[in-house]
Backbone bond lengths (Angstrom), bond angles and torsions (degrees), N, CA, C in turn:
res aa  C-N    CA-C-N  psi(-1)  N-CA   C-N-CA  omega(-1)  CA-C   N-CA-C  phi
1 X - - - 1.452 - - 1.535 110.24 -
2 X 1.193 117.76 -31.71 1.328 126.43 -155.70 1.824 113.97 -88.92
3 X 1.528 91.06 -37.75 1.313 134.13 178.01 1.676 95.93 -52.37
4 X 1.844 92.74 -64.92 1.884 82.90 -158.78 1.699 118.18 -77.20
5 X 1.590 94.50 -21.18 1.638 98.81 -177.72 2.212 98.12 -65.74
6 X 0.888 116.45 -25.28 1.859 127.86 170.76 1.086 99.49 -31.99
7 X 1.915 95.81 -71.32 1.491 109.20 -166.81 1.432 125.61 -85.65
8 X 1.219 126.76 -13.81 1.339 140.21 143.57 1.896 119.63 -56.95
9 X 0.978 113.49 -5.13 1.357 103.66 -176.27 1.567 100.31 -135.66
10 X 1.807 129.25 -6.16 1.298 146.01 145.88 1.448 126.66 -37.23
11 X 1.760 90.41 -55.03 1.368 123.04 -162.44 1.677 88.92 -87.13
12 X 1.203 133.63 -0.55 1.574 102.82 -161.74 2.083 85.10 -101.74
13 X 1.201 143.70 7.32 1.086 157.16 132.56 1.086 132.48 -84.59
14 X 1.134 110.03 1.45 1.339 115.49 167.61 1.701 131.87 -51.18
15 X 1.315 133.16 91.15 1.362 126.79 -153.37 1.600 136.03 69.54
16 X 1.367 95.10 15.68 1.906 107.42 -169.58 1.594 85.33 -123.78
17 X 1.756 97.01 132.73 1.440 92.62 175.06 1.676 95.27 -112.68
18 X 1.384 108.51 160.13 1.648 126.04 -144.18 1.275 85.40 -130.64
19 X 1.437 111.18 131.41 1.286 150.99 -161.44 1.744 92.07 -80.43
20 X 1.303 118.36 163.46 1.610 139.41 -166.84 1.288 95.11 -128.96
21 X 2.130 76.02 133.11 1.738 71.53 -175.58 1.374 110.64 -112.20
22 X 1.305 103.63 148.90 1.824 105.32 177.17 1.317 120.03 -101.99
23 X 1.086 120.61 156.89 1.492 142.63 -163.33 1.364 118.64 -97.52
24 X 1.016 112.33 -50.69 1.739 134.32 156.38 1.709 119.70 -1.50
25 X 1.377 89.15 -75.42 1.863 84.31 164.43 1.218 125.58 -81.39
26 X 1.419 113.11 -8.66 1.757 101.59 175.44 2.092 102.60 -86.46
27 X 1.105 87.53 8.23 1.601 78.76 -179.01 1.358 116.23 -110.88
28 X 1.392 117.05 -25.92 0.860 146.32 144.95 2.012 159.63 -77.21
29 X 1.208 62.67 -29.13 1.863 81.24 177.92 1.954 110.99 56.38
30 X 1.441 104.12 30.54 1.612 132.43 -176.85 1.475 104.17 33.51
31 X 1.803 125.87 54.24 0.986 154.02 -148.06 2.049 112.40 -174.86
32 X 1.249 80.25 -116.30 1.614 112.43 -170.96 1.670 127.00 -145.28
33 X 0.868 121.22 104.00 1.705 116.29 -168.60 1.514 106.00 -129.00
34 X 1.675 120.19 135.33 1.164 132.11 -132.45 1.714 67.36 -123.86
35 X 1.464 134.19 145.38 1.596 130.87 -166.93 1.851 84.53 -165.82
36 X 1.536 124.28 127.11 0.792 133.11 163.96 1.937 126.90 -88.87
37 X 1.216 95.13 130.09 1.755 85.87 178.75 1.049 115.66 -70.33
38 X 1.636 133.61 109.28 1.272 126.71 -165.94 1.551 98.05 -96.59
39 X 0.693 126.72 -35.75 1.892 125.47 179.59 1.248 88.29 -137.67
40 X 1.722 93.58 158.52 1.626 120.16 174.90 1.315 94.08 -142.67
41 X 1.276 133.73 129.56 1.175 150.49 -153.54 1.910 119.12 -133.29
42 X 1.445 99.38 95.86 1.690 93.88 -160.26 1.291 90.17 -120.29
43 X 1.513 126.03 127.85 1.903 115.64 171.78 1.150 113.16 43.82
44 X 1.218 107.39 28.00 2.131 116.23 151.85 1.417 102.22 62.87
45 X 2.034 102.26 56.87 1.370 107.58 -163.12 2.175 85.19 -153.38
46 X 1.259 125.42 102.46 1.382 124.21 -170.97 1.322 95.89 -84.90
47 X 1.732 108.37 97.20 1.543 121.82 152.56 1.239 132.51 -55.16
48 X 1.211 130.85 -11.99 1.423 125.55 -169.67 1.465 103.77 -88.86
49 X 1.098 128.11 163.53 1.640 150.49 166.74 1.533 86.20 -63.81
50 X 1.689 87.75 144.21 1.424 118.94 176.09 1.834 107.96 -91.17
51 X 1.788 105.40 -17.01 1.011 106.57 -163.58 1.903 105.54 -89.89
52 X 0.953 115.12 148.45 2.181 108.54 -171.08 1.586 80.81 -56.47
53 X 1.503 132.84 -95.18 1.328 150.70 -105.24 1.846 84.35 -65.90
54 X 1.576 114.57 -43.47 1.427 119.79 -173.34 1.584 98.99 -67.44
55 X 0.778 151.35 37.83 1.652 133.57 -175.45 1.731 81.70 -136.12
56 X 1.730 99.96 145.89 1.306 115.48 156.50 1.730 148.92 -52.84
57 X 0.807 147.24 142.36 1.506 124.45 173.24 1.539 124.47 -110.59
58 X 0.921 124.66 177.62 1.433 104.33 -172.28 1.842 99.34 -152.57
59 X 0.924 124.21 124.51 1.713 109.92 -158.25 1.953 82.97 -115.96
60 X 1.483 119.96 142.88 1.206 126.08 170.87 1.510 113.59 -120.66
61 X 1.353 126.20 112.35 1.600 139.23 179.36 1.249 124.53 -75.54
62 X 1.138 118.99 142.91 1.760 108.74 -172.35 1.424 112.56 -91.23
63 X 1.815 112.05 11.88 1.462 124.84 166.76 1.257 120.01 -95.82
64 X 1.538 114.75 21.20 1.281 117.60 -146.56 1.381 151.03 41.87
65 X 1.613 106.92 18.99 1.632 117.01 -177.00 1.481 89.75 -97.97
66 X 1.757 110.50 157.83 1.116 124.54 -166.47 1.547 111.96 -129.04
67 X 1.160 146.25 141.54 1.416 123.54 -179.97 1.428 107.07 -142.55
68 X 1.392 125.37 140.27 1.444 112.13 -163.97 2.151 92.46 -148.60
69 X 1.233 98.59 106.49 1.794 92.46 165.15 1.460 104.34 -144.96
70 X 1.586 120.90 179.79 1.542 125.30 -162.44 1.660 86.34 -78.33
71 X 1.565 98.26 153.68 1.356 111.57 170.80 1.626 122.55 -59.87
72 X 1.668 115.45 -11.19 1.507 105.56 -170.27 1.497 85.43 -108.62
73 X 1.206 141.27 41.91 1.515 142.17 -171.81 1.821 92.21 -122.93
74 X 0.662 113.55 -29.98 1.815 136.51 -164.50 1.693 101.75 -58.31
75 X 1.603 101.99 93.24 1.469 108.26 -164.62 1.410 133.88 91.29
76 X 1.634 102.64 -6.52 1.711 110.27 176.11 1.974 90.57 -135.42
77 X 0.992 147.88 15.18 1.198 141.01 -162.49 1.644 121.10 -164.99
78 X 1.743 120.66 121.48 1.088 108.36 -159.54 1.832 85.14 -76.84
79 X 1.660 94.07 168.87 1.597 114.62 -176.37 1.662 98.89 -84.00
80 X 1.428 103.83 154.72 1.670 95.41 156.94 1.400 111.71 -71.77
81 X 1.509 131.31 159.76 1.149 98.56 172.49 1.914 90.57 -164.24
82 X 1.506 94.94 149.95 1.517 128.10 -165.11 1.475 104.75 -122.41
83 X 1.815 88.67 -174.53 1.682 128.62 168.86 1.205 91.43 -115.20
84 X 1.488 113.23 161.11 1.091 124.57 136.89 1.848 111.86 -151.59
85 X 1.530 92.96 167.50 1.506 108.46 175.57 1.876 118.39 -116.01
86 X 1.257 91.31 120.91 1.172 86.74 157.84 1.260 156.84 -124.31
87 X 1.615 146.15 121.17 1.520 139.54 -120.24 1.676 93.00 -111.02
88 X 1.168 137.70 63.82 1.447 111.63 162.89 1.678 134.18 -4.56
89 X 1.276 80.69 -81.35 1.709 88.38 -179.36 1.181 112.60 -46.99
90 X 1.532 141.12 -69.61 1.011 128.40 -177.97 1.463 119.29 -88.94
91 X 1.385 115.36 52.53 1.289 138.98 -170.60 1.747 113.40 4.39
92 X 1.593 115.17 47.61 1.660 121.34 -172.93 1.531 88.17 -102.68
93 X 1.478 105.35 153.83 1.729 124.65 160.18 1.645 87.31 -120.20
94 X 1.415 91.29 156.33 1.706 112.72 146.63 1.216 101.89 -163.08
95 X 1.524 102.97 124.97 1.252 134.52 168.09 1.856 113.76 -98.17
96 X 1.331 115.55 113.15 1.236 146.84 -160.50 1.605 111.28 -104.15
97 X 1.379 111.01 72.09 1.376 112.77 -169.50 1.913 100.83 -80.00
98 X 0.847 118.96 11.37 1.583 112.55 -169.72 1.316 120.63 71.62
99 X 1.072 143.53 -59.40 1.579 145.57 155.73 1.636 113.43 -57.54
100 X 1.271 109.28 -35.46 1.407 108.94 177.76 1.303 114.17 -134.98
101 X 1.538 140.80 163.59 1.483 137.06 177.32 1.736 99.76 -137.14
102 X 1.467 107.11 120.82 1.304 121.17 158.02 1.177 144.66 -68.05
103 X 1.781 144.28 60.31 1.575 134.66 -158.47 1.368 105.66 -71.01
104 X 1.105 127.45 105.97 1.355 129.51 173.81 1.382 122.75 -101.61
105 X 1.638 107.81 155.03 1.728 96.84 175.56 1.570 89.93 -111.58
106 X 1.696 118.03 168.90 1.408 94.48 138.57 1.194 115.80 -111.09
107 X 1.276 108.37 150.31 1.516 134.85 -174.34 1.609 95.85 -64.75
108 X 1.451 112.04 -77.31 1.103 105.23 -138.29 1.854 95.54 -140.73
109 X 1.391 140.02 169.54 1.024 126.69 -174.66 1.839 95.50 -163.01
110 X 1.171 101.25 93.41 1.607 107.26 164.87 1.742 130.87 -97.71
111 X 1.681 109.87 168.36 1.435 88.81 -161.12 1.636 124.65 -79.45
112 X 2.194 108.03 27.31 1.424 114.71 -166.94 2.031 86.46 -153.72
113 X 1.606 122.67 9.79 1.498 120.27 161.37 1.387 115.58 170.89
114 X 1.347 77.70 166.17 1.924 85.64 -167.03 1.585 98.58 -120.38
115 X 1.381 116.29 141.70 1.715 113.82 -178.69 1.281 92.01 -123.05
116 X 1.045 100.94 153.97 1.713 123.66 -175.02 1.458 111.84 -131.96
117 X 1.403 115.88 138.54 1.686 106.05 168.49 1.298 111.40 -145.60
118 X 1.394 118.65 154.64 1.528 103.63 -177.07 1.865 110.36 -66.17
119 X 1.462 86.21 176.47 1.533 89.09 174.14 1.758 130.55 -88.44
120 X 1.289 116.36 164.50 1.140 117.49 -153.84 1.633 115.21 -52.21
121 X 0.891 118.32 -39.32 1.002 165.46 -160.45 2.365 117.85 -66.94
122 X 1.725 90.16 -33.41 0.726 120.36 160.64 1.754 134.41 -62.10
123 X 1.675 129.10 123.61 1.105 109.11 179.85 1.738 123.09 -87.15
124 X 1.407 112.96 -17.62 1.084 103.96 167.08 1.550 115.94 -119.36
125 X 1.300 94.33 107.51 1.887 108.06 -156.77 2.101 90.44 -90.03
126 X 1.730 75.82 145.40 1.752 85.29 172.19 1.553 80.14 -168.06
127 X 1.874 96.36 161.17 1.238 118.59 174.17 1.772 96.21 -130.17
128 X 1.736 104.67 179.65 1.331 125.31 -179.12 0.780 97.46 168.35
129 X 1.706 92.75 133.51 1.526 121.87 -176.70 1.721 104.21 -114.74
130 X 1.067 124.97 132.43 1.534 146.71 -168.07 1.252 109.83 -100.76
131 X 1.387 126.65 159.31 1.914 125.12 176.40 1.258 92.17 -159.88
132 X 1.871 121.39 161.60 1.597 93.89 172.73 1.069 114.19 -98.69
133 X 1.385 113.71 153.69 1.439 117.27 148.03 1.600 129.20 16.26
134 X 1.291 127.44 97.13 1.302 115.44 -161.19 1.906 115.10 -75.18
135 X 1.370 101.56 142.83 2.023 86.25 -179.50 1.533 102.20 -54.52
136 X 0.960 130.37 173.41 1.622 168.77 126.61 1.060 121.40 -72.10
């Protein structure tokens, strides 16, 4: 049983080459996309406010500028604000705030957020997981 569903689900790639996927518009919406920091994750300790208005935002441009400030700053407060790159294939971000640089992987990518964490490699490791912007 186990065997044929293998080779039944082997065979369904079999000789078809499969398209790459990009990241670009889900981060963007090949525009502007308003993505809330839903957790911030420092020493396996979730810093962010439980409360929406207290949580950060993080806006991603399809020019590659990046902008990230607290949600009650929104109209009274300049944003921090960056570059960033993003690697599909080897599914890395880095976000390049100028004072600081972010190597990120993503972790994980569901159909309501994407979490990101630095790399291993890193000494002061943190993750964050993003959602968008809720309607109004």
């Amino acid at each position: 049983m186990y065997i044929a569903a293998a080779l039944s689900l082997g065979s369904c790639t079999n000789g078809i080459d499969l398209d790459e996927v990009f990241y670009d518009s889900l981060l963007n919406d090949n525009n502007s996309k308003i993505w809330v920091v839903n957790s911030f994750v420092v020493d396996g300790v979730d810093v962010a406010s439980p409360i929406l208005v207290d949580k950060n935002i993080i806006v991603f441009h399809a020019n590659k500028a990046v902008n990230m400030l607290p949600m009650r700053g929104i109209g009274s407060s300049n944003p921090k604000r960056g570059r960033y790159i993003l690697d599909s294939k080897n599914r890395e971000l880095v976000i390049d705030f100028g004072d600081s640089q972010w190597d990120l992987d993503i972790s994980y990518i569901t159909e309501d957020s994407i979490y990101f964490s630095t790399k291993k490699k890193v000494e002061n490791k943190f993750g964050f997981q993003i959602i968008p912007f809720p309607e109004l």
